[in-house]
C-alpha positions, 0 to 999 in steps of 0.5 A: 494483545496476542497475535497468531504467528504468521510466517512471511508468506502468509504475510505476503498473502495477506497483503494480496488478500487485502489487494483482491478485498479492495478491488471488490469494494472499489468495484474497478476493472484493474482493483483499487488504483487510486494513487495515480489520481491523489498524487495528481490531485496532490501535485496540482495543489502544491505544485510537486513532481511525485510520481506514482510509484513514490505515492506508494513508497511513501505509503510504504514509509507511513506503514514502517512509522505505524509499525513501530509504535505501539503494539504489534499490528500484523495488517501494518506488514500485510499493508506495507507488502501490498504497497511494496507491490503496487509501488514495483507495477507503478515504477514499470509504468515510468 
């Protein structure tokens, strides 16, 4: 599979691009945040402490497994950037 080349601030750019892409599908003031409320709903079934900000890392960490296996899938990086970002505002909010 050929890939175009993209230069990490495309990559970064994407990642903000899928960010705006969701909040218009999910229709919410602030985008698409939905990571307070699963790892809530996670918490309360297994009886962890995660916190938001780790949700995201570990979506962080999903995306670093997923791009190393297999062919190279840029949105893996686009996705990783994104949650690299929500992670940073959700660990303001601690």
């Amino acid at each position: 599979m050929s890939v175009d080349y993209k230069t990490a601030p495309e990559i970064l750019q994407a990642g903000s691009q899928h960010m705006s892409d969701r909040a218009a599908l999910r229709d919410s003031p602030c985008g698409e945040r939905s990571m307070r409320s699963t790892v809530d709903a996670f918490n309360a079934i297994y009886g962890t402490e995660m916190t938001e900000a780790q949700g995201w890392q570990f979506m962080v960490l999903l995306k670093v497994v997923r791009s190393s296996q297999g062919e190279l899938c840029l949105d893996d990086y686009e996705d990783e950037a994104a949650y690299a970002a929500l992670a940073g505002e959700a660990a303001q909010k601690c």
